[in-house]
C-alpha positions as CSV (number, residue, x, y, z in Angstrom):
1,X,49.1,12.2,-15.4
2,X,47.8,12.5,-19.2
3,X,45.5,9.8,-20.2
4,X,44.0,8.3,-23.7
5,X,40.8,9.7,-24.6
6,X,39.3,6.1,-24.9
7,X,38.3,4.8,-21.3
8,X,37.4,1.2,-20.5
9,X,34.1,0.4,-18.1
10,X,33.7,-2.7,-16.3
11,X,31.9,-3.5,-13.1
12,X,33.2,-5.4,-9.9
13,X,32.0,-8.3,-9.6
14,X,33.4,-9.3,-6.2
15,X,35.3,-8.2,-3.0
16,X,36.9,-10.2,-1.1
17,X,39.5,-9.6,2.2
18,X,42.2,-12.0,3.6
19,X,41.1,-14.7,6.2
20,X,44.5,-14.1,7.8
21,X,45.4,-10.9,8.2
22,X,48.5,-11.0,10.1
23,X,51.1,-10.4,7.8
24,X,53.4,-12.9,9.5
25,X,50.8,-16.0,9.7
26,X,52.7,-18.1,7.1
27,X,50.3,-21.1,7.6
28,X,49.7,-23.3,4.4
29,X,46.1,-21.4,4.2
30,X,47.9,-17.3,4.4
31,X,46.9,-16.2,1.2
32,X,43.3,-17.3,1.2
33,X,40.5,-14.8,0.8
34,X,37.3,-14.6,2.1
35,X,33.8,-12.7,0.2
36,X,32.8,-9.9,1.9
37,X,30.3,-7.0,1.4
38,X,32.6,-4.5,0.5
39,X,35.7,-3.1,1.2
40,X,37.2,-0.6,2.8
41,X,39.9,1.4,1.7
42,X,42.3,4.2,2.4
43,X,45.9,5.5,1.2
44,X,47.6,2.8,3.5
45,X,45.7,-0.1,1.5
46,X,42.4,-2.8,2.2
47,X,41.5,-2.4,5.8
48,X,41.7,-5.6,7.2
49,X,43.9,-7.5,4.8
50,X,47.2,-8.8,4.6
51,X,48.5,-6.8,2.2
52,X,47.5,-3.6,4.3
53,X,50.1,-0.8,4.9
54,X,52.6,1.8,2.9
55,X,55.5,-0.6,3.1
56,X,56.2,-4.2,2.8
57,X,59.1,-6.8,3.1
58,X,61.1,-7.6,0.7
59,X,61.2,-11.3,-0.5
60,X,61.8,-13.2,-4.1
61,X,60.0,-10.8,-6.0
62,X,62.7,-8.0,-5.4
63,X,65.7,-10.5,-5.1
64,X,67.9,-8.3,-8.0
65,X,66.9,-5.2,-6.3
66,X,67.0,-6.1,-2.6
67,X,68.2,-8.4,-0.2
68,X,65.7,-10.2,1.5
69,X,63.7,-9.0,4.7
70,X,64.2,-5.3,4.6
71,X,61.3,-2.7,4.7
72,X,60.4,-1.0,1.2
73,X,57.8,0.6,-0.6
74,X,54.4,-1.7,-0.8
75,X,53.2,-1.7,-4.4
76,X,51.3,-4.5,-3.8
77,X,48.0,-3.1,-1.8
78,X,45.6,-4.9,-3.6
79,X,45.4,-7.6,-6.9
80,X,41.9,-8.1,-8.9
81,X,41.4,-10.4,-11.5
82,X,38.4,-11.2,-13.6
83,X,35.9,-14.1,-14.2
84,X,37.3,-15.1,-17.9
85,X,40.4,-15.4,-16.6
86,X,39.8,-18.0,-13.4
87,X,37.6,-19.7,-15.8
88,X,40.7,-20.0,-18.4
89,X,43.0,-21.4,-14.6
90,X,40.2,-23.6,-14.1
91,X,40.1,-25.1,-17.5
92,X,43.8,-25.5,-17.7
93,X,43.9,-27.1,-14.1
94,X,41.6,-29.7,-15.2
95,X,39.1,-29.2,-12.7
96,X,35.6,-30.1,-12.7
97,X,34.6,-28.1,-9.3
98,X,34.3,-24.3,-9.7
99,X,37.6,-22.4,-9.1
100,X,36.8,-19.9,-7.0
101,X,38.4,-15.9,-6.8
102,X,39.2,-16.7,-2.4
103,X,41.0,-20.0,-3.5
104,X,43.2,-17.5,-5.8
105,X,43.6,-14.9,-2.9
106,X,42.1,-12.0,-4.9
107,X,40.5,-9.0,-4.0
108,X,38.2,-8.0,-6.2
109,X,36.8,-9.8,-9.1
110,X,36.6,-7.4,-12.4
111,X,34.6,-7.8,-15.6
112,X,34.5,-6.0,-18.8
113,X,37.9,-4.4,-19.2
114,X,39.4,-6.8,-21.6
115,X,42.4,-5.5,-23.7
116,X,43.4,-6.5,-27.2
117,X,45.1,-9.6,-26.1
118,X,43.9,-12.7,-24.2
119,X,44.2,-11.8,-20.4
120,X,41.9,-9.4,-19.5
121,X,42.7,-8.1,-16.6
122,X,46.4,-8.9,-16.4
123,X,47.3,-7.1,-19.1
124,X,46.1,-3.8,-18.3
125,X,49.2,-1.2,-18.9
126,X,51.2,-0.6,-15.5
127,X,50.0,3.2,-14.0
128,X,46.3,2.3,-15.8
129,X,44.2,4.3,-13.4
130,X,40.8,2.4,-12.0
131,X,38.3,4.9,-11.0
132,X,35.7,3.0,-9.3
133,X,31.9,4.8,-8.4
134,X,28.9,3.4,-7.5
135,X,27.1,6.3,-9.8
136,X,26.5,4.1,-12.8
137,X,26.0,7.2,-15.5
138,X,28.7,8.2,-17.7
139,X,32.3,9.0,-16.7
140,X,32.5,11.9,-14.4
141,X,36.5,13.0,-12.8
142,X,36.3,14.8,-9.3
143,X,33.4,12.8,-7.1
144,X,34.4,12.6,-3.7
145,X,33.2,8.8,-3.2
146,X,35.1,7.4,-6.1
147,X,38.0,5.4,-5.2
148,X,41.1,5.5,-7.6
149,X,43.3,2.1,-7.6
150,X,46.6,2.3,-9.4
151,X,48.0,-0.9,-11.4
152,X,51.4,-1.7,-10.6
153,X,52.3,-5.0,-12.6
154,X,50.7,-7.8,-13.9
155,X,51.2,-10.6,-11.8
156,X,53.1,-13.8,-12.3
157,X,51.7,-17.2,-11.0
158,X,53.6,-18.6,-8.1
159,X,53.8,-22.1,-6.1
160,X,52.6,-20.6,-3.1
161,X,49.1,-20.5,-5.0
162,X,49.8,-23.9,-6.0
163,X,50.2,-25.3,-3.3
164,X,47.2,-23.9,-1.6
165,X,44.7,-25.7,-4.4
166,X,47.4,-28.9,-4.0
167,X,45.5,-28.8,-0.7
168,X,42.3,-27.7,-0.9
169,X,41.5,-30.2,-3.9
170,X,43.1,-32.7,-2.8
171,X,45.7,-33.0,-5.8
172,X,49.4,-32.6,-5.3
173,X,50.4,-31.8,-8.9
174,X,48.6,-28.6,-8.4
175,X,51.5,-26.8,-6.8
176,X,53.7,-27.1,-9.9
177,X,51.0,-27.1,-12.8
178,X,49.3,-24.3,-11.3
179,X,51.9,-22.2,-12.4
180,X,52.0,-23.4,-15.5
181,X,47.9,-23.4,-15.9
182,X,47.8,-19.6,-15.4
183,X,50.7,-18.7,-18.1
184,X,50.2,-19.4,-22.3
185,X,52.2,-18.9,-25.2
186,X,49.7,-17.3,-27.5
187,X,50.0,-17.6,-31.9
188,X,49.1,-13.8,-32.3
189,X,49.0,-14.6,-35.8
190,X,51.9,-13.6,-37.4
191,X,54.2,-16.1,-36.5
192,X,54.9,-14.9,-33.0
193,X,53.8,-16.0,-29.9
194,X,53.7,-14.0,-26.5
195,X,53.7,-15.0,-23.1
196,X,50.2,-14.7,-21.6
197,X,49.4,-14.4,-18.1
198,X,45.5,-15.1,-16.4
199,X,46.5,-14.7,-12.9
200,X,45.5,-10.5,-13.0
201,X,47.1,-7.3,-11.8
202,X,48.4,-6.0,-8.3
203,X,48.5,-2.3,-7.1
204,X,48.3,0.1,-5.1
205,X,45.0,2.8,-3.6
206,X,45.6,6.3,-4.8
207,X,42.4,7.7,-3.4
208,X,40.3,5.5,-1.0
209,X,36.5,4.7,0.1
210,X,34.0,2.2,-0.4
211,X,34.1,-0.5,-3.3
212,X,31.0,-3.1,-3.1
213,X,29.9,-5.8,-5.7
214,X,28.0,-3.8,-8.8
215,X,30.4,-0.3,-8.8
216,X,31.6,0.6,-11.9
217,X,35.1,0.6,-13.0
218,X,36.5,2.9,-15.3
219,X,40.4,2.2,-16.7
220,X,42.1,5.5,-17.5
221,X,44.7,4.5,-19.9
222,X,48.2,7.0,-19.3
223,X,49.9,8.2,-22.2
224,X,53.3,8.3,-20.3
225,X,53.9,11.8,-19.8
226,X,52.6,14.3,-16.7
């Protein structure tokens, strides 16, 4: 892959790993996360989580590709988002109490690579490489202990996250205003407005190892070509 010259640094911030990790626990609470010290992980995905393995099951996501149930391709290893961007949930939600990144069902929690739109995170270009080190010098390719996260997609707010702050807070409207809370129509200033998204970005692990709270990230930018 051929990348932009300009690279992005950020830091994690968090890491965090499912509470369930049975992939068929489909209790009201599945898709909470839980801090943790760091992660481990490998080709296969988070060890420990969820969202672990080279394949998943098809559900709503897929629904004009696939029918429903059937084993494909799990693009979906891992999802980050960053603090701006629960703080923008939480501010939209009306909530007074801190929004945490476990109530969101995140993994990691990443600062500093903010694009030139409102999102952050979400809107990092799909194949943007994440090369994350705990050497905190200047951008070096070819350490062994890096580990290399791929961004799939963006992700699109769903109920299933509403409905799990519905509950925790104590607030039913949450299940169809979260939804609403995480997306924005955004002036950009020249008479046209774009649809915004806070919730982050999903993918999967190209090249795995340790991530802990203070590694650096650095967001290779890919120019399309190979």
């Amino acid at each position: 892959m051929k990348f932009e010259n300009i690279m992005r640094k950020g830091q994690v911030n968090g890491t965090y790993i499912s509470v369930n990790p049975d992939p068929l626990y489909k209790g009201a609470d599945y898709s909470l996360t839980k801090a943790v010290e760091s992660l481990t992980l490998n080709p296969e995905g988070i060890v420990g989580d969820r969202h672990f393995g080279f394949t998943a099951i098809t559900g709503g996501r897929t629904k004009k590709l696939y029918e429903r149930g059937i084993q494909f391709r799990n693009n979906r290893q891992w999802c980050g988002i960053s603090s701006d961007e629960i703080n923008k949930i939480k501010c939209r939600l009306g909530l007074e109490k801190k929004l945490t990144p476990e109530s969101l069902g995140v993994n990691l929690v990443i600062d500093g690579l903010e694009v030139d739109r409102p999102g952050g995170l979400s809107h990092l270009a799909p194949m943007t490489y994440l090369v994350i080190s705990s050497d905190q010098g200047d951008y070096k390719g070819c350490r062994p202990d890096d580990v290399v996260l791929v961004v799939y997609a963006g992700m699109l707010p769903c109920k299933v996250a509403g409905l799990q702050l519905a509950g925790e807070y104590g607030n039913p409207d949450f299940e169809r205003n979260f939804p609403k809370a995480a997306l924005e129509m955004v002036d950009t200033g020249s008479n046209k407005k774009i649809l915004t998204t806070y919730r982050g970005s999903a993918g999967w692990i190209e090249k795995g190892g340790i991530i802990r709270p203070g590694n650096v990230v650095w967001a290779l930018t890919p120019k399309g070509v190979d």
